[in-house]
N, CA, C and O atoms as a Maestro MAE file, in Angstrom:
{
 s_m_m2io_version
 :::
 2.0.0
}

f_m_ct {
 s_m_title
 :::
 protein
 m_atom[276] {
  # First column is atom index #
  i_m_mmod_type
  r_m_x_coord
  r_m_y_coord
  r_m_z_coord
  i_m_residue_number
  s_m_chain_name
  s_m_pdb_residue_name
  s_m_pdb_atom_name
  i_m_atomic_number
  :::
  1 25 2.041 -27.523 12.775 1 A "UNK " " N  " 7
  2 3 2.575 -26.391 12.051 1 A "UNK " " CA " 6
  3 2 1.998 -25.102 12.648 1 A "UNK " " C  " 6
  4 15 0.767 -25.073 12.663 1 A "UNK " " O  " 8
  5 25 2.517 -24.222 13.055 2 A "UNK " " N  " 7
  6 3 2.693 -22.771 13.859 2 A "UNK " " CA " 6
  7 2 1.644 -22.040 12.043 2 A "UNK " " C  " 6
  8 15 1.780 -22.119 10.822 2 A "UNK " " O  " 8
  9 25 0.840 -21.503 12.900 3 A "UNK " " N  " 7
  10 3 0.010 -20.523 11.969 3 A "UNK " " CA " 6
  11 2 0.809 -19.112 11.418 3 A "UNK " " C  " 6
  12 15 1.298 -18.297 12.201 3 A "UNK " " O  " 8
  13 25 0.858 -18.955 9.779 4 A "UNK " " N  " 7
  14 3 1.672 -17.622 9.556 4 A "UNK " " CA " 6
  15 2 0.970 -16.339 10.252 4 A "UNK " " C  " 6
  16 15 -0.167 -16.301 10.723 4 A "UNK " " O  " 8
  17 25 1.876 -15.353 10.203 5 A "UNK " " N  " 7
  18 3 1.585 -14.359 11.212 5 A "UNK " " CA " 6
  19 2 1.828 -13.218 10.286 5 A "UNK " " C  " 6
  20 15 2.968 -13.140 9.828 5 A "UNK " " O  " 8
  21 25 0.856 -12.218 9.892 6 A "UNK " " N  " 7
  22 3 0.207 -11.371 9.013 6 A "UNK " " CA " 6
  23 2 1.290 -10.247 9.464 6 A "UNK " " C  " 6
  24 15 1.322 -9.945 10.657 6 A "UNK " " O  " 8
  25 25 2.048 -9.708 8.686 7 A "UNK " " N  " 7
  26 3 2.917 -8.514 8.696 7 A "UNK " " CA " 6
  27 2 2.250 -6.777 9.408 7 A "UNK " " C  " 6
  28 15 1.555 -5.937 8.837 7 A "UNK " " O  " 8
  29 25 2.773 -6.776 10.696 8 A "UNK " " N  " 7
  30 3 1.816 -5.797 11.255 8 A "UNK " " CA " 6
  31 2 1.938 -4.594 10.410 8 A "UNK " " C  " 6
  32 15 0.893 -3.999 10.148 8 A "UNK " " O  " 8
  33 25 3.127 -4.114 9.912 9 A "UNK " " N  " 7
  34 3 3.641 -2.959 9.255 9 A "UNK " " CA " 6
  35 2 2.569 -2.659 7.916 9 A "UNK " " C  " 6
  36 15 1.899 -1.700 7.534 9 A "UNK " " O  " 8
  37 25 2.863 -4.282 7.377 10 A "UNK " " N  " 7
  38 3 2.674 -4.274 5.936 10 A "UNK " " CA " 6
  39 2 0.466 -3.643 5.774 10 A "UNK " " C  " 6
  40 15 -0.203 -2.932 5.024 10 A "UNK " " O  " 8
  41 25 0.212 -4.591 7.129 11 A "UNK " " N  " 7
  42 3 -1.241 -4.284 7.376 11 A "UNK " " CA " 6
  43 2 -1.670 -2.759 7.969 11 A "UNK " " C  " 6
  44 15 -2.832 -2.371 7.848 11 A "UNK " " O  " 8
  45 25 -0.931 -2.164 8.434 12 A "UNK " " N  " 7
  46 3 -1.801 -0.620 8.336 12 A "UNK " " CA " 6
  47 2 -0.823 0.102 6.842 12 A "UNK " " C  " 6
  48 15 -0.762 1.310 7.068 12 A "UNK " " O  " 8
  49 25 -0.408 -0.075 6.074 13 A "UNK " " N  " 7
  50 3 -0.025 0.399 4.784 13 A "UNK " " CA " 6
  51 2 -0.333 0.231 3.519 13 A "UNK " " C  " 6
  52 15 0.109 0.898 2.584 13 A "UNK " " O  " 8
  53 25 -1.368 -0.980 3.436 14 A "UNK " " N  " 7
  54 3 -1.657 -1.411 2.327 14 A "UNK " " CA " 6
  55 2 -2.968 -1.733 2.390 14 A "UNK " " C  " 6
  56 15 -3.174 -2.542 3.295 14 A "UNK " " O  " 8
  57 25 -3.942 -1.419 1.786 15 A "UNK " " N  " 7
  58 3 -5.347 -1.665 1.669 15 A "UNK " " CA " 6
  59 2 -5.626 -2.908 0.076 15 A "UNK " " C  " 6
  60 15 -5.123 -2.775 -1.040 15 A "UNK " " O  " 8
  61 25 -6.390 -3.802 0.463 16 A "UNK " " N  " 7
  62 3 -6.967 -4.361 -0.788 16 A "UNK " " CA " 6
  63 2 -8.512 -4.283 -1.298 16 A "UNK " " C  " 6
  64 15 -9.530 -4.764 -0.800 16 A "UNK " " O  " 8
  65 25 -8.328 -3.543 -2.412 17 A "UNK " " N  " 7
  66 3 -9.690 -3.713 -3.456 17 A "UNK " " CA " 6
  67 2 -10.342 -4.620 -3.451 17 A "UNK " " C  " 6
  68 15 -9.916 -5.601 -2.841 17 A "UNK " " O  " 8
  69 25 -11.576 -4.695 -4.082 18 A "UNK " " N  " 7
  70 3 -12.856 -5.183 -4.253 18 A "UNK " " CA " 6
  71 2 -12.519 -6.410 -5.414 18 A "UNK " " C  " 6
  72 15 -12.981 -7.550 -5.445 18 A "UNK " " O  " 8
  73 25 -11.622 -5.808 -6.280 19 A "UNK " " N  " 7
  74 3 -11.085 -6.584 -7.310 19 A "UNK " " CA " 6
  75 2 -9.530 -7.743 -6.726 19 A "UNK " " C  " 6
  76 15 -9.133 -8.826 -7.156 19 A "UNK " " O  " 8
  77 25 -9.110 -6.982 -5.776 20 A "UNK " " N  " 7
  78 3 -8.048 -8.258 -4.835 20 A "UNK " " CA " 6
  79 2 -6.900 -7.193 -5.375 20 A "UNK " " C  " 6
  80 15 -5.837 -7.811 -5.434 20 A "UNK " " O  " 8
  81 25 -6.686 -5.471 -5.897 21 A "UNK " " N  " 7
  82 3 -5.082 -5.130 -5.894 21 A "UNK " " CA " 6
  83 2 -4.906 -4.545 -4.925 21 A "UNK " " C  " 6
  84 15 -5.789 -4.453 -4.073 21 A "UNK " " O  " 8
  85 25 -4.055 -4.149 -4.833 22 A "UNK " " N  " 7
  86 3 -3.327 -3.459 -3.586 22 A "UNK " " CA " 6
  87 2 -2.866 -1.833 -3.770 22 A "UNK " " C  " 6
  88 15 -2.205 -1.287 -4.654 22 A "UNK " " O  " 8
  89 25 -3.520 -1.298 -2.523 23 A "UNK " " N  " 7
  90 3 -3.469 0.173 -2.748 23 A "UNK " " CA " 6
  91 2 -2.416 0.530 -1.791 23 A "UNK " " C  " 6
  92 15 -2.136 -0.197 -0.838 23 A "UNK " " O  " 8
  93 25 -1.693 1.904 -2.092 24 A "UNK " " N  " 7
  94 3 -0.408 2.179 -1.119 24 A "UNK " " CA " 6
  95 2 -0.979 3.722 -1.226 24 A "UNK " " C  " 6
  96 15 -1.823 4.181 -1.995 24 A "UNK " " O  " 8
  97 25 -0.144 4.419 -0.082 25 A "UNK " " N  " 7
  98 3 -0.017 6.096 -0.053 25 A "UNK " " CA " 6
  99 2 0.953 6.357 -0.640 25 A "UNK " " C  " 6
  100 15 1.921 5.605 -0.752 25 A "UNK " " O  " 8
  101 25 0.828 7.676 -1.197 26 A "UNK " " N  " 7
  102 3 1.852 8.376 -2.118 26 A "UNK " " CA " 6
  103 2 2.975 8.767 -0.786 26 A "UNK " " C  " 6
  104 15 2.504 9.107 0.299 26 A "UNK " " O  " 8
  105 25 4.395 8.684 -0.983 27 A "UNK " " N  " 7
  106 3 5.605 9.337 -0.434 27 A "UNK " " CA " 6
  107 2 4.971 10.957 -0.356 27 A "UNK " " C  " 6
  108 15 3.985 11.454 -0.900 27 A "UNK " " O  " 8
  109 25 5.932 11.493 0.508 28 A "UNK " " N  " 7
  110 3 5.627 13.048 0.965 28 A "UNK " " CA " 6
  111 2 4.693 13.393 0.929 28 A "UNK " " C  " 6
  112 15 4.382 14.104 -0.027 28 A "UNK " " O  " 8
  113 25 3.778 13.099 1.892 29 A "UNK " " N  " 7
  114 3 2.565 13.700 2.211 29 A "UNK " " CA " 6
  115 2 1.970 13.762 3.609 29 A "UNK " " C  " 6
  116 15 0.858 14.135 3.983 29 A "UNK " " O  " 8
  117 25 3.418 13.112 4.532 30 A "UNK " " N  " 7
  118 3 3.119 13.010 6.040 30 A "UNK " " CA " 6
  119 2 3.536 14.271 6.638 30 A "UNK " " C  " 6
  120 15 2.694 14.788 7.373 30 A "UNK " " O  " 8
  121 25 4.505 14.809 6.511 31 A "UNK " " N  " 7
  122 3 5.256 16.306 7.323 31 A "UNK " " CA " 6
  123 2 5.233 17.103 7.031 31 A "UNK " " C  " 6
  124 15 4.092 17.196 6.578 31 A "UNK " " O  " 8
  125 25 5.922 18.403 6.820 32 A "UNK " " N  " 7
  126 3 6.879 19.223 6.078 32 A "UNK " " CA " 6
  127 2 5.356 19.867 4.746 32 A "UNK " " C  " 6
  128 15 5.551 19.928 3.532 32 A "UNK " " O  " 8
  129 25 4.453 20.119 5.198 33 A "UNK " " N  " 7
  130 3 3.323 20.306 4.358 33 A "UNK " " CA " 6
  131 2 2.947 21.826 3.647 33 A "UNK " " C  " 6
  132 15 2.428 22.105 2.566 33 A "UNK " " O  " 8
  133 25 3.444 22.643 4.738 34 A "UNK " " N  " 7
  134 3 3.907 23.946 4.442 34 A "UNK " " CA " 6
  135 2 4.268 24.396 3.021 34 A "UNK " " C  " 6
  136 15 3.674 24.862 2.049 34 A "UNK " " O  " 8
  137 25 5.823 23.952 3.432 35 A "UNK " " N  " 7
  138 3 6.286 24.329 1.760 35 A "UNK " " CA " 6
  139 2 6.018 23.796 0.737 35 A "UNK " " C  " 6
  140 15 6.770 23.982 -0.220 35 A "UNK " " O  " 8
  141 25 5.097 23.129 0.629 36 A "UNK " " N  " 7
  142 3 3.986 22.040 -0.466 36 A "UNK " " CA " 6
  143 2 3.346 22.868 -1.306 36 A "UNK " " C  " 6
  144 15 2.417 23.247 -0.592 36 A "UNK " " O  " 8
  145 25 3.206 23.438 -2.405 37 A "UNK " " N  " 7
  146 3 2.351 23.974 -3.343 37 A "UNK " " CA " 6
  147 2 1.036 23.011 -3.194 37 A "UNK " " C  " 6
  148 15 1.147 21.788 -3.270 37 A "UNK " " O  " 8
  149 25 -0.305 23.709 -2.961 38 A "UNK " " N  " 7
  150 3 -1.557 22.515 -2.834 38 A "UNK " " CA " 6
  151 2 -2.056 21.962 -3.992 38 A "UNK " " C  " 6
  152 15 -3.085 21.292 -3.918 38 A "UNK " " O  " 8
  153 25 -1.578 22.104 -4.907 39 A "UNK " " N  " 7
  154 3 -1.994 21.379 -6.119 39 A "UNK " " CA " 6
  155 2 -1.197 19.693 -5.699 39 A "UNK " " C  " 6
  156 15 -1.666 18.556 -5.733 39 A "UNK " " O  " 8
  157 25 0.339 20.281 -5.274 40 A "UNK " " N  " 7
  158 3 0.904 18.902 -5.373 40 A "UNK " " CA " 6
  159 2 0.012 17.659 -3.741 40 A "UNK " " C  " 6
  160 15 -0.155 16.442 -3.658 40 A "UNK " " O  " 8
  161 25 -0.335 18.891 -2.722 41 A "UNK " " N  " 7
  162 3 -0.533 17.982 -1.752 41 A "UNK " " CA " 6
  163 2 -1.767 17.365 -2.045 41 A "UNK " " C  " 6
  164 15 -1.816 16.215 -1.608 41 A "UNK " " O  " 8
  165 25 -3.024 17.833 -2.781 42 A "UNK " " N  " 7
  166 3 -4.159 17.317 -3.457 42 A "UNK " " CA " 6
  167 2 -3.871 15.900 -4.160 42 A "UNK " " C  " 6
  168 15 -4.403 14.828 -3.868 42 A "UNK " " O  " 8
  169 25 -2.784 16.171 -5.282 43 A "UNK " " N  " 7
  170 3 -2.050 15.326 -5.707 43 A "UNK " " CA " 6
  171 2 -1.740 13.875 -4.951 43 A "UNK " " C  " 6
  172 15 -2.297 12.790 -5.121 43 A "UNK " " O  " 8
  173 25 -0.638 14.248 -4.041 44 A "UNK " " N  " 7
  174 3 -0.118 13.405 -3.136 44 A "UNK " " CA " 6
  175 2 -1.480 12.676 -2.012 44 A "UNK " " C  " 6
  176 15 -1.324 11.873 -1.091 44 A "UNK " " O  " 8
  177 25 -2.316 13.085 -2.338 45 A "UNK " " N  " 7
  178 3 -3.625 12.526 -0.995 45 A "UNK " " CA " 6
  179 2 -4.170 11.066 -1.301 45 A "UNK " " C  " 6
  180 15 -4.638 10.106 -0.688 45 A "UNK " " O  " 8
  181 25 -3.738 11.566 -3.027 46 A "UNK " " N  " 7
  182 3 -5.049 10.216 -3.504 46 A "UNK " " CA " 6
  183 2 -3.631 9.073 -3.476 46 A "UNK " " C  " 6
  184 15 -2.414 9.187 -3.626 46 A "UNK " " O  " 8
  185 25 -4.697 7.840 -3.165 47 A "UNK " " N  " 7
  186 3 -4.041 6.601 -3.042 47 A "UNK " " CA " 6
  187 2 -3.836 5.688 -4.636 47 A "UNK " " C  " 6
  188 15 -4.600 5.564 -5.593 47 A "UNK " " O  " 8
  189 25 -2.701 5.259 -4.419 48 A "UNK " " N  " 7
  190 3 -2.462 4.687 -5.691 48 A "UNK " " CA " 6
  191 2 -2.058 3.241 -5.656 48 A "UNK " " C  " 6
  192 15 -1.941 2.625 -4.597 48 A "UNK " " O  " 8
  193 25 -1.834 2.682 -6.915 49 A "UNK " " N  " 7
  194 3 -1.745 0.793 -7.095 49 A "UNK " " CA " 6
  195 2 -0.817 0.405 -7.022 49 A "UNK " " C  " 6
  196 15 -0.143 0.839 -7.956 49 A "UNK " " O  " 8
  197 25 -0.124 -0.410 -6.242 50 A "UNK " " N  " 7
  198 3 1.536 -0.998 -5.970 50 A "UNK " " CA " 6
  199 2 1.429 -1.942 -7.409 50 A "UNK " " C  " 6
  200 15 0.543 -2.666 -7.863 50 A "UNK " " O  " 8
  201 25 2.464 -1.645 -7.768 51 A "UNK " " N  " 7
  202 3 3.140 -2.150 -9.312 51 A "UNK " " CA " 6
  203 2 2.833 -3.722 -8.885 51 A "UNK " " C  " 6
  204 15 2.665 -4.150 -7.744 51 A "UNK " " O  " 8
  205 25 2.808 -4.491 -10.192 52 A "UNK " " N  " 7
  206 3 2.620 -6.124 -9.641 52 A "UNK " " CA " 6
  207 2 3.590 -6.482 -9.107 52 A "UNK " " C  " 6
  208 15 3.298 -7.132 -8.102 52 A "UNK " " O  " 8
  209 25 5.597 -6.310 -9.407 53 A "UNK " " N  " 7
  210 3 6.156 -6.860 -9.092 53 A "UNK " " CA " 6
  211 2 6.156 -6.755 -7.038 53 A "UNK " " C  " 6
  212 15 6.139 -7.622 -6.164 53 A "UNK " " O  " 8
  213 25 6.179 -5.556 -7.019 54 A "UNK " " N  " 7
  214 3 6.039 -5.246 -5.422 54 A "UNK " " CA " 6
  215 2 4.758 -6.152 -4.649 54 A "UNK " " C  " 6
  216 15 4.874 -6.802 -3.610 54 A "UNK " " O  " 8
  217 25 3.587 -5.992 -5.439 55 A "UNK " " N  " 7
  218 3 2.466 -6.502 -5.016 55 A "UNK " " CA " 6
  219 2 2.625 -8.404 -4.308 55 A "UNK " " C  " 6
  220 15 2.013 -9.103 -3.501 55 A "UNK " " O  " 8
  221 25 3.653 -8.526 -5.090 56 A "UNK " " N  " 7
  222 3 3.864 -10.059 -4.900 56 A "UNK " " CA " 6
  223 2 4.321 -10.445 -3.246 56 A "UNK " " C  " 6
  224 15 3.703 -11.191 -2.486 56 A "UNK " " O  " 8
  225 25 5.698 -9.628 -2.938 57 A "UNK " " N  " 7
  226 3 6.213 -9.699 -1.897 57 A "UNK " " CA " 6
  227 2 5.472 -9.037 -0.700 57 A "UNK " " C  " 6
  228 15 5.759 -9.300 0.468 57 A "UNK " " O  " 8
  229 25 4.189 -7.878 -1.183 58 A "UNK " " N  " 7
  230 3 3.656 -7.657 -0.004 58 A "UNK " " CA " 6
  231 2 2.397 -8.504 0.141 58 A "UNK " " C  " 6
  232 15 1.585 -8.420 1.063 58 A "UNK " " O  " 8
  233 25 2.367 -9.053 -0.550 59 A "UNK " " N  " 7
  234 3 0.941 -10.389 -0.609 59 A "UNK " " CA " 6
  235 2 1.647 -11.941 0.542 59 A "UNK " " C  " 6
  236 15 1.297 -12.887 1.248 59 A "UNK " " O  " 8
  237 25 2.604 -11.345 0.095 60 A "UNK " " N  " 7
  238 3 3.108 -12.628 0.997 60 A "UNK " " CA " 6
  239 2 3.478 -12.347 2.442 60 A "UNK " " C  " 6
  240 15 3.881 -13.194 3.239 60 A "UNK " " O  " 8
  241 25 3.295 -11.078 2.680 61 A "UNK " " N  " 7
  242 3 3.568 -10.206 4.115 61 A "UNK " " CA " 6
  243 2 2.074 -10.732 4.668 61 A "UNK " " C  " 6
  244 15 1.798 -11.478 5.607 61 A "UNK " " O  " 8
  245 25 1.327 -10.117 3.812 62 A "UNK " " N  " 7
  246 3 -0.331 -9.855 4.244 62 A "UNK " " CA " 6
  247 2 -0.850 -11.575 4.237 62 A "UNK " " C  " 6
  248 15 -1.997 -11.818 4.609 62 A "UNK " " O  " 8
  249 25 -0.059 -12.561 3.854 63 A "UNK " " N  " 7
  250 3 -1.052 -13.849 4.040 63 A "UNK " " CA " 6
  251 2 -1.853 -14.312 2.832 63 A "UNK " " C  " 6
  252 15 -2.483 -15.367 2.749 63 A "UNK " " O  " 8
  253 25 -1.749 -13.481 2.023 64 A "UNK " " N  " 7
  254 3 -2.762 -13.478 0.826 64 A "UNK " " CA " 6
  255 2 -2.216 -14.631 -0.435 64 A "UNK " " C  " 6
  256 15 -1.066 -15.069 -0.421 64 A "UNK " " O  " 8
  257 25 -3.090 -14.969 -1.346 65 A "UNK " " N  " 7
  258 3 -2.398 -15.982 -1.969 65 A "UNK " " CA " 6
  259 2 -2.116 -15.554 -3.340 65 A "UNK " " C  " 6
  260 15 -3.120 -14.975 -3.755 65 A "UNK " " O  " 8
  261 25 -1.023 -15.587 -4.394 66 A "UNK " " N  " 7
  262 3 -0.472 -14.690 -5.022 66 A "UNK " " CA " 6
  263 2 -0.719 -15.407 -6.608 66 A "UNK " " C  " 6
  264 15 -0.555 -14.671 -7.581 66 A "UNK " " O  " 8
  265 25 -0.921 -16.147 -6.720 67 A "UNK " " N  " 7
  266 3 -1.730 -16.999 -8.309 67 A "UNK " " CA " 6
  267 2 -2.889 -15.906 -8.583 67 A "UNK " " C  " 6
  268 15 -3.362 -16.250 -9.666 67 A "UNK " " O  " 8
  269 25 -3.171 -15.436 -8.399 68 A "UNK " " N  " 7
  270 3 -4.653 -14.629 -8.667 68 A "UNK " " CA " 6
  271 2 -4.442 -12.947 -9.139 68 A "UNK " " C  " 6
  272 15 -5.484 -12.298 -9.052 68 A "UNK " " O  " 8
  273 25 -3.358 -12.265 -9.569 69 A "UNK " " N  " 7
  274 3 -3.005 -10.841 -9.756 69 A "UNK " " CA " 6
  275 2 -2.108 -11.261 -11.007 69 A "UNK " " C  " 6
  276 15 -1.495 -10.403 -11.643 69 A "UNK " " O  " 8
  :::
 }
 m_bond[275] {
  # First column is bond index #
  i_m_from
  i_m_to
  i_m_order
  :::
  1 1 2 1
  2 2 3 1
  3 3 4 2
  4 3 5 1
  5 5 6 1
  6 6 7 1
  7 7 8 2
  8 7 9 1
  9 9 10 1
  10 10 11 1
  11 11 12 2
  12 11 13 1
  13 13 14 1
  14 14 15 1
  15 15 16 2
  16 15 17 1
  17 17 18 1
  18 18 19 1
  19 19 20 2
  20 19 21 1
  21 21 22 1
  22 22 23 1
  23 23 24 2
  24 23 25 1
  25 25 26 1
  26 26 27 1
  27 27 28 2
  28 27 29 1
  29 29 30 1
  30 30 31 1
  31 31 32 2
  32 31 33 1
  33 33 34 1
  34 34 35 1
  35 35 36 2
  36 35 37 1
  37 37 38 1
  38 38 39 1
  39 39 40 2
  40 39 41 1
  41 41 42 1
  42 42 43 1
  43 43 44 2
  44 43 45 1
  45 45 46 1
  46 46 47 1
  47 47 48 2
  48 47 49 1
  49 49 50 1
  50 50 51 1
  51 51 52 2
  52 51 53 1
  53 53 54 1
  54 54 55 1
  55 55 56 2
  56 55 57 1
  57 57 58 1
  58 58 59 1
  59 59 60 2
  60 59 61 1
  61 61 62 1
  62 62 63 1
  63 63 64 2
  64 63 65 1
  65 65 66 1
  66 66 67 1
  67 67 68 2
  68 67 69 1
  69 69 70 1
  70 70 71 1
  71 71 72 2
  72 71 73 1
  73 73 74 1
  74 74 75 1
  75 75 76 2
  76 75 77 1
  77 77 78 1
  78 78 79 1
  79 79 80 2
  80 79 81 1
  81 81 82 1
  82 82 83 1
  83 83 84 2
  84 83 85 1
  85 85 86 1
  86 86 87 1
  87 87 88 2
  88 87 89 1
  89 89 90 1
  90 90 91 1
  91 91 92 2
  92 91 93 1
  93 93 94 1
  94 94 95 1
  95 95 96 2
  96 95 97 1
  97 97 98 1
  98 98 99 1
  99 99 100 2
  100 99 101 1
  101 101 102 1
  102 102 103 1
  103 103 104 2
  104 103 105 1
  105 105 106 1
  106 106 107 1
  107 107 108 2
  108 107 109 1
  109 109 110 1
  110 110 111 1
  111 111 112 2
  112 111 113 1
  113 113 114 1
  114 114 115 1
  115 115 116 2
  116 115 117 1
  117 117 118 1
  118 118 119 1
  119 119 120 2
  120 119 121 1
  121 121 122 1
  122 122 123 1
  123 123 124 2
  124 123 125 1
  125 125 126 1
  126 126 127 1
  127 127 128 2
  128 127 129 1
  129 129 130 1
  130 130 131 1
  131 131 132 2
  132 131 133 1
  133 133 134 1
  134 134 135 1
  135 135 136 2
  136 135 137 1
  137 137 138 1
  138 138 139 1
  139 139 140 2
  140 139 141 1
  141 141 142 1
  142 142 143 1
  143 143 144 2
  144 143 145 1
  145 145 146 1
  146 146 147 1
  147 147 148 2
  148 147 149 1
  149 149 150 1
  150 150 151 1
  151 151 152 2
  152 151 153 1
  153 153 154 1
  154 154 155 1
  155 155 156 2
  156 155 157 1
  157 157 158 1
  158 158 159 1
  159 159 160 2
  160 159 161 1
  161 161 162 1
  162 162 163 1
  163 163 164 2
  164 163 165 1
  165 165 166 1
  166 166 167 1
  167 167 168 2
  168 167 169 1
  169 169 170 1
  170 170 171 1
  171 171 172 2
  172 171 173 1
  173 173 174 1
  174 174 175 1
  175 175 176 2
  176 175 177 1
  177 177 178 1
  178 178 179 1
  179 179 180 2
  180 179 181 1
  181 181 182 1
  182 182 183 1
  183 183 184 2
  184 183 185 1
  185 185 186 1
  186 186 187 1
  187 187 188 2
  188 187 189 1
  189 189 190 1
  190 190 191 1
  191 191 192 2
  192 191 193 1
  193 193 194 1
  194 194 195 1
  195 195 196 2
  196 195 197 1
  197 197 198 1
  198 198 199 1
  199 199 200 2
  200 199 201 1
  201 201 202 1
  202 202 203 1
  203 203 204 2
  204 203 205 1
  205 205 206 1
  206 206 207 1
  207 207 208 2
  208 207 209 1
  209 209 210 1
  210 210 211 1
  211 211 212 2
  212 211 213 1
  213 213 214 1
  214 214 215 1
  215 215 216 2
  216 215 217 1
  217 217 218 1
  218 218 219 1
  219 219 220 2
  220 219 221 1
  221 221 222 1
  222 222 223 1
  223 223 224 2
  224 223 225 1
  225 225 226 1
  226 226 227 1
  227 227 228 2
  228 227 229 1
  229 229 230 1
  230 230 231 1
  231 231 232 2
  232 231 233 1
  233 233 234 1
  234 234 235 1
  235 235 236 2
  236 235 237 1
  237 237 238 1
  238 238 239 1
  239 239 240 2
  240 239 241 1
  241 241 242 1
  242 242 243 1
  243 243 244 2
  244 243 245 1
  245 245 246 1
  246 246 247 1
  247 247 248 2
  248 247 249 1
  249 249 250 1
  250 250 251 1
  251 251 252 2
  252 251 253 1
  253 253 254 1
  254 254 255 1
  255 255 256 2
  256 255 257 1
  257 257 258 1
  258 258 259 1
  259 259 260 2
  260 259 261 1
  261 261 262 1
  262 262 263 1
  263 263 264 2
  264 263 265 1
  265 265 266 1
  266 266 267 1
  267 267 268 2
  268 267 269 1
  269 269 270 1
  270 270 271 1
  271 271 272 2
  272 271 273 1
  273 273 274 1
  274 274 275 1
  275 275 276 2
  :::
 }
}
């Protein structure tokens, strides 16, 4: 049996906690930064928790085993 092969995409986008959830970057916060009021880009910096249902399908990108969230 051929070894699964860890989702390259999914692995520089998703970080996992100490506790095993899964952290993502907020949308709009790569370009276009200018016309950004800085309250919102402060906002947009901090990293946040992929919902469980999402968490499932990117657990299965990343190799990870999905009984445990």
């Amino acid at each position: 049996m051929p070894k699964m092969k860890t989702h390259s995409g999914a692995k520089e986008r998703f970080k996992i906690t100490g506790n095993g959830k899964l952290m993502r970057r907020r949308q709009n916060h790569g370009h276009k930064l200018v016309g950004k009021r800085p309250k919102r880009k402060r906002r947009l910096k901090i990293e946040t928790r992929l919902s469980r249902e999402d968490s499932i399908g990117i657990r299965k990108m990343l190799g990870i085993s999905i009984n445990n969230d």
